[in-house]
C-alpha positions as CSV (number, residue, x, y, z in Angstrom):
1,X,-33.4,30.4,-16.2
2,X,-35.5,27.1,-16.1
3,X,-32.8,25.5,-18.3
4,X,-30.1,26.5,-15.8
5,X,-32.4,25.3,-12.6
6,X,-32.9,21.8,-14.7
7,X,-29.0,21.8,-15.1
8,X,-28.4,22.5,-11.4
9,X,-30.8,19.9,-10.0
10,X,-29.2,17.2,-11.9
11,X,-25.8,18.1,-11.1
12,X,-27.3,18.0,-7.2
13,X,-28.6,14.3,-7.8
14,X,-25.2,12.8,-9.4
15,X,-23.4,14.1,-7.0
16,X,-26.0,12.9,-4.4
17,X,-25.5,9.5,-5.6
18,X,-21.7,9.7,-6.0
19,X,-21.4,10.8,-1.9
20,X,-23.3,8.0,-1.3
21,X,-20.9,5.5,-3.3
22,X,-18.1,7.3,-1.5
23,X,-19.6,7.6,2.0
24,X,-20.4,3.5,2.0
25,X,-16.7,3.0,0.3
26,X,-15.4,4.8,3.5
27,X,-17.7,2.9,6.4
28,X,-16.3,-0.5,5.0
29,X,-12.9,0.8,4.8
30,X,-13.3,2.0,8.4
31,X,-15.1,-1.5,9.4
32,X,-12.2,-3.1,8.1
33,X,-9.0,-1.5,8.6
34,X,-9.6,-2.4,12.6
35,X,-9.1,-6.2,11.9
36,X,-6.2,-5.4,9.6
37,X,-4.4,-3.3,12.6
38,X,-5.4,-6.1,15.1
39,X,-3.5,-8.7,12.6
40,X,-0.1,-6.5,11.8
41,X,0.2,-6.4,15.7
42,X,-0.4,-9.9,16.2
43,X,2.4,-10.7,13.4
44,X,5.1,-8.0,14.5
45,X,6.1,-10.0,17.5
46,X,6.5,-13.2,15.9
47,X,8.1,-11.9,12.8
48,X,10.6,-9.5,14.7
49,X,11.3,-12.3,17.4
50,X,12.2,-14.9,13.9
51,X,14.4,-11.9,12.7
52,X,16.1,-11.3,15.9
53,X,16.8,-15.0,16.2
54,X,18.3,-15.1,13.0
55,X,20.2,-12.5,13.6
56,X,21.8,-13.7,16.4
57,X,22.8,-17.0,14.7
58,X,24.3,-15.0,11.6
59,X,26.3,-12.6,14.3
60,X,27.5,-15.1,16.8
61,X,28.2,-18.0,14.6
62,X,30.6,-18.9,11.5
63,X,28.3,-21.0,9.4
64,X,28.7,-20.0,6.1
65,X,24.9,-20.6,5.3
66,X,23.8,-19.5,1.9
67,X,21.0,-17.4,3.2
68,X,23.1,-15.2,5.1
69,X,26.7,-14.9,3.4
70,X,27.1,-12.0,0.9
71,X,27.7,-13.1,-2.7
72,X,31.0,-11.8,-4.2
73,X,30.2,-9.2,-7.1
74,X,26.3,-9.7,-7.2
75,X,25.0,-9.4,-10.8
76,X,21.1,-9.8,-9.9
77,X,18.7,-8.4,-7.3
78,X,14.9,-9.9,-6.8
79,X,12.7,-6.9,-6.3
80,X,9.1,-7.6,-4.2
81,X,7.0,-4.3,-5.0
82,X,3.5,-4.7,-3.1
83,X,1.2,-2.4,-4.2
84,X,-3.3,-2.7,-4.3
85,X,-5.4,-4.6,-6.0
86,X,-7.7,-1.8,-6.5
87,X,-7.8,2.4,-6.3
88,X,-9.4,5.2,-4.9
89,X,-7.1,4.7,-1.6
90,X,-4.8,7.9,-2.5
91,X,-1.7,7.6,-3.4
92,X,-1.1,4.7,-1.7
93,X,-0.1,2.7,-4.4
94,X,1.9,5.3,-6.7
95,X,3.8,6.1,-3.1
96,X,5.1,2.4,-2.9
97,X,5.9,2.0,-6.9
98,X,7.9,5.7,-6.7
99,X,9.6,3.9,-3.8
100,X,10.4,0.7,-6.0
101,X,11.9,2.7,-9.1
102,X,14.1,4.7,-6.6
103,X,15.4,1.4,-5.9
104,X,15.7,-0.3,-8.9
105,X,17.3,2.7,-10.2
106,X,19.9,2.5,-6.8
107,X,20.7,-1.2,-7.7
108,X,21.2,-0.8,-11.8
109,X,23.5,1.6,-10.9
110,X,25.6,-0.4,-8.7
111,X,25.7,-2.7,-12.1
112,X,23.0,-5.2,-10.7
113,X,20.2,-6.3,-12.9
114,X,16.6,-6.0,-11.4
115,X,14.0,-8.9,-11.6
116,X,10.8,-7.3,-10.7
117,X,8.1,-9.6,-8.6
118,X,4.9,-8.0,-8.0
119,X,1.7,-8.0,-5.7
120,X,-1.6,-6.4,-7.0
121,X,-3.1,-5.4,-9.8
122,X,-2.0,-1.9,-9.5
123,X,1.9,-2.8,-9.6
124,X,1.0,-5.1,-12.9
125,X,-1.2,-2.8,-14.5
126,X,1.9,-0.2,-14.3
127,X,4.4,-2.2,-16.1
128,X,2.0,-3.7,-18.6
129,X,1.2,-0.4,-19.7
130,X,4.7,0.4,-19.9
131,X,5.7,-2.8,-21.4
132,X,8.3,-3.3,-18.7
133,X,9.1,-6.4,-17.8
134,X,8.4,-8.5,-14.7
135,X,9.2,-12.3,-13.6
136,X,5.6,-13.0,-11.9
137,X,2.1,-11.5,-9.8
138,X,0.3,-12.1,-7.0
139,X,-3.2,-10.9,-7.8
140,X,-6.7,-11.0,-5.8
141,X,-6.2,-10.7,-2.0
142,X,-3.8,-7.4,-1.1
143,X,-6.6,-6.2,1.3
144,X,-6.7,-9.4,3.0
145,X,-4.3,-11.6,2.2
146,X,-3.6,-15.1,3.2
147,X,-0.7,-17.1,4.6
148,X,-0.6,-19.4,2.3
149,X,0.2,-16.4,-0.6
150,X,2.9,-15.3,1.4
151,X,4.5,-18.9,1.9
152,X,4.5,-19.2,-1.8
153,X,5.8,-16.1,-2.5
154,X,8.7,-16.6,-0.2
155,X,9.0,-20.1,-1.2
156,X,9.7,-18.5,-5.3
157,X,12.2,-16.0,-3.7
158,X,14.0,-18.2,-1.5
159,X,14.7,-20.9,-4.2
160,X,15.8,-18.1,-6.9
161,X,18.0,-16.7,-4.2
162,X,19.8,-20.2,-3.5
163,X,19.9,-20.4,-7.3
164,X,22.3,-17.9,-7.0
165,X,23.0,-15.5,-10.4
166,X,25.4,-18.3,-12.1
167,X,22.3,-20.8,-12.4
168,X,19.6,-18.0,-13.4
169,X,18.6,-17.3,-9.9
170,X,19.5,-13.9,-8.1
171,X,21.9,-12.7,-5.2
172,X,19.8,-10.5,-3.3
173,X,16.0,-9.9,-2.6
174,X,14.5,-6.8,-2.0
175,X,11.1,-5.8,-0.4
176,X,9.1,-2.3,-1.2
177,X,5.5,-2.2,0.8
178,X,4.0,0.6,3.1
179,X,4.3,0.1,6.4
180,X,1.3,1.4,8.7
181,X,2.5,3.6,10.7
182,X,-0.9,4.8,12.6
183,X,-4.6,6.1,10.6
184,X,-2.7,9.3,8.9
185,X,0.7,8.2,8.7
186,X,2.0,5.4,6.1
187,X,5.2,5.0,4.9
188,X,7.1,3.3,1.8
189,X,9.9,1.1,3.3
190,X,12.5,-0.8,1.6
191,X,13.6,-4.4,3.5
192,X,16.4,-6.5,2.2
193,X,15.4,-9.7,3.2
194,X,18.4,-12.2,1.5
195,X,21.0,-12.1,2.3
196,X,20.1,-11.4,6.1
197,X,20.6,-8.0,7.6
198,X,22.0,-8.0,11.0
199,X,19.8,-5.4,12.0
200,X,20.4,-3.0,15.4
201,X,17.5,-1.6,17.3
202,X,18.6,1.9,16.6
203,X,17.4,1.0,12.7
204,X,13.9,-0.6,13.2
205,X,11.1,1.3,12.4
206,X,9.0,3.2,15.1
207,X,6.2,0.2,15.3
208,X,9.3,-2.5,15.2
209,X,10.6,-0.2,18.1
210,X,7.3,-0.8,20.0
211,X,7.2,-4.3,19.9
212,X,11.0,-5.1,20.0
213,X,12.8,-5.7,23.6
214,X,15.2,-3.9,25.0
215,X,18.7,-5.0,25.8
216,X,20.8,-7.4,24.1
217,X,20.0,-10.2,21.9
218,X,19.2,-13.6,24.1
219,X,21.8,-16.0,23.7
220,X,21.0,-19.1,22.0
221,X,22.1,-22.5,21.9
222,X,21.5,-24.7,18.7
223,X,20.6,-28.2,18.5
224,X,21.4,-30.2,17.0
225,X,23.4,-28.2,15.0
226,X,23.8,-24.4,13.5
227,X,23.2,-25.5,10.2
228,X,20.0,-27.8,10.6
229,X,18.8,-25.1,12.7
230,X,19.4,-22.4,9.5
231,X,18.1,-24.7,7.6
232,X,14.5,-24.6,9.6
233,X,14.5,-21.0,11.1
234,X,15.4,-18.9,7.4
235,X,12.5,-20.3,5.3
236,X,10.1,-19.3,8.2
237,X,12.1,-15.8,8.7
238,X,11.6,-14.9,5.1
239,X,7.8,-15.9,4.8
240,X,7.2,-14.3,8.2
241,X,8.4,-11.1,7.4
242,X,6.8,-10.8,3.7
243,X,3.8,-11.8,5.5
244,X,3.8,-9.1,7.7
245,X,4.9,-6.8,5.5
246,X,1.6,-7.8,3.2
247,X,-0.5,-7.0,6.6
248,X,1.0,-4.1,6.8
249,X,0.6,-2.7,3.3
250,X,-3.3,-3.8,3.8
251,X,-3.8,-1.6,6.7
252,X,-1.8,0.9,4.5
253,X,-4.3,0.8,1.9
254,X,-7.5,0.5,4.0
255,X,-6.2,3.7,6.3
256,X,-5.4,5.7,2.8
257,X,-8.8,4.2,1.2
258,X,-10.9,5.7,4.2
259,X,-9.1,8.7,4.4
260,X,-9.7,9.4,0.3
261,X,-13.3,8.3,0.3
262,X,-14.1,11.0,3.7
263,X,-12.3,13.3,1.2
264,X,-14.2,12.8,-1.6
265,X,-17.9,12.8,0.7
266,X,-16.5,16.2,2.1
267,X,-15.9,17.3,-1.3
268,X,-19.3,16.1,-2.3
269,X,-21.2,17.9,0.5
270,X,-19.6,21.2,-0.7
271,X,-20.4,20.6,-4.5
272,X,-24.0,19.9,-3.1
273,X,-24.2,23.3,-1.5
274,X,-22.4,25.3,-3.9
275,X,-25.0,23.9,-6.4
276,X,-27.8,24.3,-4.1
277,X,-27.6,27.9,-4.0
278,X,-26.3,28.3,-7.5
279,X,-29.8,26.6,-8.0
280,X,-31.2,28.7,-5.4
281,X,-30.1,32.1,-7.2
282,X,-31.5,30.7,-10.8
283,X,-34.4,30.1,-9.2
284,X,-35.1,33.7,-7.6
285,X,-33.1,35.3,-11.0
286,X,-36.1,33.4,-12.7
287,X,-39.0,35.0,-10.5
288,X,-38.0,38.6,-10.6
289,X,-37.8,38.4,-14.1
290,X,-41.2,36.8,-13.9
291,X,-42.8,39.8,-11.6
292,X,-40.8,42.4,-13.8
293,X,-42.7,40.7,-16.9
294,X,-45.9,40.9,-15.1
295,X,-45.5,44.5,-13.7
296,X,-44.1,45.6,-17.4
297,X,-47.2,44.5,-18.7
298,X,-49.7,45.9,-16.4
299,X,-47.9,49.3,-17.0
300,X,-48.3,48.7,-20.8
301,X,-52.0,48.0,-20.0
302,X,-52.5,51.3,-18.2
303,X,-50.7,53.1,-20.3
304,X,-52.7,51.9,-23.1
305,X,-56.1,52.4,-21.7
C-alpha cells in the first residue's frame, strides 16, 4: 500500500509540473494573440482595398498584363502552404496541410504539376519526413512575422509566375493559410493570388465582408497609364495579401495554441484529483489494514494468555 501511495504522489508532482508548463504556455498565448488580432485588422483594409483596386483595373480595362491574363493550357501551379513553426496549438497545422494536399491533389488532376513553397517548420518537417519534394522555406517567425518575409516571399512567387511554365517558372500561384475567424473559430482557406481573381463581395469571407464596402467598385482613372499603373499596384497586391494572410494564420495559431494548452491544464487538474483520491484511498486501504493488524494481534494476545 505504501508502494502504491509513493506511486501516486509522484504521478501528482509531474503532472503538477506539467499544468504549470501548460498553464504559462496558455497566458503567453493569450497575452499575445491580442496584438496579432489588432494587426490582421489593421492589414485587412489595406490589403482588400489593393485587391479591389486591382480588380477594377483587370475588369474595366483591356490590358493584357501578365499578372492578370490566364495562361492557355497551364502545365504548373506554385503552391504557398503556411503552416507553424512550432506544436501544441491543435490541429492547427495538420488542418492547413490537409487543406494543401486537397489542393494539390485538385490541380494534378487537372494535369498541372505542383511546386510546393512552404512557411514553418511544421509544413517542412512533413515533407522531409515523407521525402516529398518542395522548391523553398520560410522558417523562424510564423507567430510574428515580418514584412519584409512576406515581400520576399512574394517577390520569389511573382518572378516564377512571370517566368511563366515555358522558362521553368509557373502559371498560377496558390495560397493555403487559416484565416482567423474569431477565438474558437479558424478556418483553412485557399486564395489564388496569380493570375488575379476578379472577386465579388458575395465570395469574400465573413471578416473580408466586415471590412469591405458596400456598393460598387469606385471608378478609377490611371495615370499615366494602365500599364505603368499594373506594373506598381500588382507587386504590392500580392505581398499585401500573403502578408495578411501570414497575420492571419498567426492569430490562427495563437487562438488554437491557447485553446490546446487550457485543454491540457483542465486535463491536468482532473489527473490531479483523480490521483489525489486514488492516493487518498491507498492511504486509508493502508491504515485499516494497519488497525486490523494491530486488533489481530491483541486478540492473539488474549487469546493466548
Amino acid at each position: 500500500m505504501a508502494g502504491q501511495q509513493r506511486v501516486y504522489r509522484q504521478r501528482i508532482r509531474s503532472v503538477q509540473a506539467t499544468k504549470k508548463i501548460t498553464r504559462a504556455m496558455e497566458l503567453i498565448a493569450a497575452s499575445r494573440v491580442v496584438k496579432a488580432r489588432q494587426r490582421v485588422t489593421e492589414s485587412t483594409p489595406y490589403a482588400l482595398a489593393l485587391t479591389r483596386a486591382c480588380s477594377a483595373v483587370a475588369t474595366h480595362t483591356n490590358e493584357n498584363h501578365p499578372l492578370t491574363t490566364e495562361r492557355e493550357n497551364p502545365k504548373r501551379a506554385a503552391v504557398l502552404i503556411v503552416t507553424s513553426d512550432r506544436g501544441l496549438a491543435g490541429a492547427y497545422s495538420v488542418s492547413a496541410i490537409k487543406k494543401s494536399a486537397e489542393l494539390i491533389e485538385k490541380l494534378t488532376g487537372e494535369g498541372k504539376e505542383v511546386l510546393p513553397y512552404l512557411v514553418g517548420r511544421k509544413g517542412v518537417s512533413y515533407y522531409r519526413f515523407r521525402r516529398r519534394e518542395f522548391v523553398q522555406e520560410w522558417t523562424g517567425f510564423t507567430d510574428a512575422p515580418p514584412f519584409d518575409v512576406a515581400r520576399e516571399i512574394g517577390e520569389v512567387l511573382t518572378d516564377q509566375f512571370v517566368k511563366g511554365s515555358d522558362d521553368g517558372g509557373v502559371d498560377e500561384v496558390h495560397i493555403v493559410y487559416t484565416r482567423f475567424v474569431n477565438m474558437v473559430t479558424q478556418e483553412p482557406q485557399v486564395v489564388r493570388l496569380l493570375p488575379l481573381e476578379v472577386v465579388s463581395a458575395d465570395e469574400l469571407g465573413e471578416d473580408e465582408q466586415h471590412h469591405a464596402p458596400d456598393g460598387p467598385l469606385p471608378l478609377y482613372d490611371f495615370e499615366p497609364s494602365t500599364a505603368e499603373v499594373l506594373d506598381a499596384l500588382l507587386p504590392r497586391y500580392v505581398t499585401a495579401r500573403i502578408y495578411n494572410a501570414l497575420l492571419q494564420s498567426a492569430a490562427s495559431e495563437l487562438a488554437a495554441r491557447q485553446r490546446a494548452m487550457k485543454s491540457a491544464t483542465d486535463n491536468a487538474e482532473d489527473l490531479i484529483k483523480t490521483y489525489t483520491r486514488l492516493a487518498n484511498q491507498a492511504r486509508q486501504a493502508e491504515i485499516t489494514q494497519e488497525i486490523s493488524e494491530i486488533v489481530g494481534g491483541a486478540s492473539a494476545l488474549a487469546d493466548a494468555s
